[in-house]
C-alpha positions in Angstrom: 0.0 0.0 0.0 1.8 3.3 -1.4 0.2 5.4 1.6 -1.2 4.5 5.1 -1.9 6.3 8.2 0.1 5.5 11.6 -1.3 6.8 14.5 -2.4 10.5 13.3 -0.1 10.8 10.6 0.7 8.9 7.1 3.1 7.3 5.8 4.3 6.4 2.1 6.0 3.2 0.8 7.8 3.5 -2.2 9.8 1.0 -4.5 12.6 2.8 -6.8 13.6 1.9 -10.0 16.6 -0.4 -8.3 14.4 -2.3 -6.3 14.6 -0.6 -3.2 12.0 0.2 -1.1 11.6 3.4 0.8 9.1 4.0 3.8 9.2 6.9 5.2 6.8 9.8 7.0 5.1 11.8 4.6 5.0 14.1 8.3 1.3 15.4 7.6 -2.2 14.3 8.6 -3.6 15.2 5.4 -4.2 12.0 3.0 -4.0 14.9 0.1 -0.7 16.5 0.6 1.1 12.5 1.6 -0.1 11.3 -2.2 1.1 14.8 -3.1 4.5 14.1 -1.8 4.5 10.1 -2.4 4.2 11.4 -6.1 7.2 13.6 -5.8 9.6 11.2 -4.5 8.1 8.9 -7.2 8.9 10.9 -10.0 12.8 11.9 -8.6 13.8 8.5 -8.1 12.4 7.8 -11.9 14.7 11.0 -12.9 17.8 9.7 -10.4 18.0 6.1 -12.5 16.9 7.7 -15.8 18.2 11.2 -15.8 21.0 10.9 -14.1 19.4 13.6 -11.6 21.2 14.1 -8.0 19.4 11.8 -5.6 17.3 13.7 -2.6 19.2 13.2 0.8 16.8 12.6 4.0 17.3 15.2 7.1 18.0 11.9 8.8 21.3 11.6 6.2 22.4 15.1 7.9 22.2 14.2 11.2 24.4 10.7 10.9 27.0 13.5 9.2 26.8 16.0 11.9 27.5 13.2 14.7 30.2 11.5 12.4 32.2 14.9 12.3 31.4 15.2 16.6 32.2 11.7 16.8 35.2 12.1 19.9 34.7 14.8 20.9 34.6 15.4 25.1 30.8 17.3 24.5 29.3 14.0 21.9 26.7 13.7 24.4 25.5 17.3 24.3 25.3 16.6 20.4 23.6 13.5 20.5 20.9 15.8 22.5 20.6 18.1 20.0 20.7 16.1 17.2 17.4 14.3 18.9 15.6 17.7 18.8 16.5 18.2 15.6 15.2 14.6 14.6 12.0 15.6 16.0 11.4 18.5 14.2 12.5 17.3 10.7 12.7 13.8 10.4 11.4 12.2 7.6 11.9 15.6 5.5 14.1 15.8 2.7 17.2 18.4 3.1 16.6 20.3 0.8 13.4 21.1 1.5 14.7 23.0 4.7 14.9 26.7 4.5 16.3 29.6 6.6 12.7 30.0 8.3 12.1 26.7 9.2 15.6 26.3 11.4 15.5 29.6 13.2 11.5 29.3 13.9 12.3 25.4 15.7 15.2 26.6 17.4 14.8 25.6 21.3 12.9 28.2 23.9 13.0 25.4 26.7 15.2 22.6 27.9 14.1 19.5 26.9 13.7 17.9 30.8 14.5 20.7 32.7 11.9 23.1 31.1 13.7 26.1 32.0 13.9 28.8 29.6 17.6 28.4 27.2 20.0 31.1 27.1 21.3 31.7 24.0 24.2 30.5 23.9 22.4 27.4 24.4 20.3 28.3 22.0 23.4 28.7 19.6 24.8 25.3 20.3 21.5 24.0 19.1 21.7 25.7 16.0 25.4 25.0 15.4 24.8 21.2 15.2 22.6 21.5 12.3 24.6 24.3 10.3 27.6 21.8 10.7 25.2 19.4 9.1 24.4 21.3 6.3 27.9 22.7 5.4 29.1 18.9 5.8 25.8 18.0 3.3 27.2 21.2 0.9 31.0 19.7 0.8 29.0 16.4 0.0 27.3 17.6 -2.7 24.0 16.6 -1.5 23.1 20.0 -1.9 23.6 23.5 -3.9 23.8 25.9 -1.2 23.0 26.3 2.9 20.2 27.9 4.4 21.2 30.8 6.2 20.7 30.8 9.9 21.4 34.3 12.2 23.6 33.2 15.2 21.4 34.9 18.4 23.5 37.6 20.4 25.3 36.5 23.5 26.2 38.6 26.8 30.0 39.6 26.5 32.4 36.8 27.8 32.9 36.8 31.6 36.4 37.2 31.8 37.7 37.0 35.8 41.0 36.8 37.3 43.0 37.5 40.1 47.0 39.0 40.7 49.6 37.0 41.6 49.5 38.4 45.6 46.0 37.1 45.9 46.8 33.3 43.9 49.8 32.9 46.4 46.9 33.4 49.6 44.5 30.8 47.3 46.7 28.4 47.4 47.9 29.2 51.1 44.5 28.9 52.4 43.7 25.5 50.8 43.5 22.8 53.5 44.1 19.6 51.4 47.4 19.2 50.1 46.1 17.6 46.5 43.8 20.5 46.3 47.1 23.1 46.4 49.0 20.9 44.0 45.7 21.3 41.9 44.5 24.9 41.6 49.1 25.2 41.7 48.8 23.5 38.2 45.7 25.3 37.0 47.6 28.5 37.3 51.3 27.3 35.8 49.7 25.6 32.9 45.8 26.8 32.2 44.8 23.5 32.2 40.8 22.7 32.4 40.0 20.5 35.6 38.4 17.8 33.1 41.9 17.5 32.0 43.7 17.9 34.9 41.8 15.0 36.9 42.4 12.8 34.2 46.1 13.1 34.1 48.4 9.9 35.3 51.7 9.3 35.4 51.8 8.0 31.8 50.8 11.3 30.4 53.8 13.2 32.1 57.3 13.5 30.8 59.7 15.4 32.3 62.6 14.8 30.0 60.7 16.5 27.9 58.4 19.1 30.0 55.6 18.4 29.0 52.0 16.7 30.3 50.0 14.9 27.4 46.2 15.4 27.7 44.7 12.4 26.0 41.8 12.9 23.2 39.2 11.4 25.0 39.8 14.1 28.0 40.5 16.7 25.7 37.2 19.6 24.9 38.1 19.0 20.9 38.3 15.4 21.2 42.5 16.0 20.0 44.6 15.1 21.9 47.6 18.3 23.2 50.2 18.8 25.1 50.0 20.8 28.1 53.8 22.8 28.3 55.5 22.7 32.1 57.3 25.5 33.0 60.6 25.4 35.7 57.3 25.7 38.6 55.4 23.3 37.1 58.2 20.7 36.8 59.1 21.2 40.7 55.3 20.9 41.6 54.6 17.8 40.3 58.2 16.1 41.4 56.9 16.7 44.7 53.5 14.6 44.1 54.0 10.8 45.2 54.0 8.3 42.3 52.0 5.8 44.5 48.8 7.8 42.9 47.6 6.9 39.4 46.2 10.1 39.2 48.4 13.2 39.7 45.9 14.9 41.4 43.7 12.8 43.6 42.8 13.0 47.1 42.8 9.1 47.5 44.8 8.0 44.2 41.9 7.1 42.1 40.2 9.5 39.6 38.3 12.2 41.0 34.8 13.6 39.6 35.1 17.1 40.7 37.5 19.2 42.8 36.8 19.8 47.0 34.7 22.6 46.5 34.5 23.2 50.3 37.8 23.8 50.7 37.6 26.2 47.4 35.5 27.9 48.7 36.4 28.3 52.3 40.2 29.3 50.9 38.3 32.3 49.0 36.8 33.7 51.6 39.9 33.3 54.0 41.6 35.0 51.5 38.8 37.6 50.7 38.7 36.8 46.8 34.8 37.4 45.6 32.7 36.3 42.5 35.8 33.6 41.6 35.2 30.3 40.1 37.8 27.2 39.8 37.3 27.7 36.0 38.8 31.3 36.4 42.2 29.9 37.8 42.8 29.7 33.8 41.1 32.8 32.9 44.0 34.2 35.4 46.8 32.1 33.8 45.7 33.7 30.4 45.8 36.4 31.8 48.8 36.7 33.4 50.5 35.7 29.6 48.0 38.6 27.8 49.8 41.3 30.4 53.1 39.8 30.0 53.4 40.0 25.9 53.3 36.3 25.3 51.4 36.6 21.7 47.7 35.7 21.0 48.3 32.9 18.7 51.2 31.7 20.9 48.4 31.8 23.8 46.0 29.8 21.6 48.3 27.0 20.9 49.4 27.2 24.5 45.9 26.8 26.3 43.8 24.0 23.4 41.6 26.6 22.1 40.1 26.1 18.6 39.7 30.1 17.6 41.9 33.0 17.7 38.3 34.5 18.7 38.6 32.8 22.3 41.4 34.4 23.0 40.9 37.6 21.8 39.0 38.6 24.9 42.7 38.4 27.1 43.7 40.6 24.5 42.9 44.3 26.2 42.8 43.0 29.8 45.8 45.0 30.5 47.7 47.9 28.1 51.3 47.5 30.2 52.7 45.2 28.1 52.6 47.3 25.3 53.7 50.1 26.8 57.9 49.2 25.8 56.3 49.4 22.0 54.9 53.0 22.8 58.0 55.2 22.0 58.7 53.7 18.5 56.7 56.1 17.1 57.6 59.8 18.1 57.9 63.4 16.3 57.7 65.8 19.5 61.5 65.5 20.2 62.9 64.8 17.1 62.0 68.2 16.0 63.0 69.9 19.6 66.2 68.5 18.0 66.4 69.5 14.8 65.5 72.6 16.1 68.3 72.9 18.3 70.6 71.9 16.0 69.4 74.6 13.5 70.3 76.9 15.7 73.4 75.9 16.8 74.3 76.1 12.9 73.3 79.7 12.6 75.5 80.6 15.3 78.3 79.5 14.3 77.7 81.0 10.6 
């Protein structure tokens, strides 16, 4: 039967020219429009295998490529959410029958479970998934151009950080000795906590300076090497090799960091509004101030974009200041000046 009804909507069942058989949702309750589109597909698979006529890709298609590309990376899970929104707005439509409207009027108001309202940067993660899909379904050639989508506008970037006086009482204040050698590293290397909690002894080389943060603990799913300065070095000689895990509390892999004692250290040393996830917002920081280039920084701290790091890049105006006096015209004409006059004297 070339259309049927399942539950409140039909269906269509189709068999191409090859002998395949396509059933899919015709995504409408109206028996009219289902034979309107069962016709359709009909007459574009008789074009594909006589016409030789660029087959029709399902929205399913760009979802499998979306997840392909995400495949390994540490936030696959968030995708896999989105891509299950997506699938229930569009599935069983063909891409190209997706415009500009239809994306940016189904982007997400609400979470899915929690049912709070999304910011927008949530709301631009959503809608990042499926413009990967489509510019992966372009290079493809499944399709001759992408719908265009307007990213939504995001607060400015929360940039905190501390000086080097108030990271010296942080760490002071800690109680537990792991959690010192911790927030210690954060600050010499910029490290995230995800990749700090995951490191073992297998990952460091000394020889070499250098920590290795695998690709499955790593926010772009690559693997990187995290650089250890002379500090750095000395910090983690001091940590016993009877842990697996450099920075543990009991040798085993930790889920989180001792937020009481963060937070108790904080107030002891009378830091406000200050999250562990600053401690590298400080470290970048600390490089932005002391002239250590952008793209250096970028390389440095496992960002994909120069545009990430950009926001460290006006934090402080010091370290630019030794660049200030290349360009001057005040006292080279005081001298010329003088020197003029000097001349008609002695004429």
């Amino acid at each position: 039967m070339p259309i049927y009804k399942r539950g409140h909507t039909y269906w269509i069942d189709i068999s191409a020219p090859d002998g395949t058989r396509i059933r899919r949702s015709a995504g409408t309750e109206e028996k009219a429009k289902a034979q309107q589109l069962h016709d359709k597909l009909k007459h574009e698979l008789w074009a594909v295998a006589n016409l030789d006529k660029r087959p029709e890709r399902s929205f399913e298609e760009l979802i499998v490529l979306a997840l392909q590309d995400a495949e390994g990376q540490a936030c696959f899970s968030d995708k896999q959410t989105q891509a299950r929104y997506w699938l229930g707005c569009f599935q069983g439509r063909l891409i190209s029958s997706i415009t500009s409207e239809d994306i940016t009027n189904n982007l997400p108001t609400h979470g899915l479970l929690s049912r709070k309202r999304l910011a927008n940067a949530t709301k631009n993660r959503y809608r990042a998934l499926i413009m990967r899909g489509f510019s992966l379904a372009y290079r493809n050639g499944w399709i001759d151009k992408i719908p265009y989508s307007r990213s939504l506008r995001e607060p400015k970037v929360r940039v905190r950080w501390i000086y080097k006086n108030e990271a010296r009482s942080l760490i002071d204040n800690l109680e537990h000795e792991w959690m010192k050698q911790l927030c210690s590293f954060a600050l010499l290397t910029g490290a995230r906590l995800r990749e700090m909690l995951s490191l073992t002894w297998k990952n460091v080389d000394l020889s070499r300076r250098v920590a290795v943060v695998t690709a499955d603990r790593a926010k772009s799913g690559r693997a990187r090497p995290l650089p250890l300065n002379d500090e750095a070095v000395a910090l983690i000689r001091k940590i016993s090799r009877k842990k697996e895990f450099l920075f543990s509390s009991d040798g085993t892999m930790q889920g989180d960091f001792n937020r009481t004692d963060f937070k108790r250290s904080l107030s002891l040393s009378g830091i406000v509004d200050f999250r562990f996830h600053d401690l590298r917002h400080t470290w970048a920081s600390w490089h932005a101030q002391n002239g250590t280039p952008l793209m250096v920084l970028k390389e440095m701290g496992g960002w994909e974009t120069l545009e990430m790091v950009n926001k460290y890049a006006h934090l402080s105006g010091e370290h630019l200041s030794k660049y200030s006096n290349t360009v001057t015209f005040m006292a080279q004409d005081d001298i010329s000046r003088s020197s003029n006059e000097a001349i008609s004297l002695v004429s």
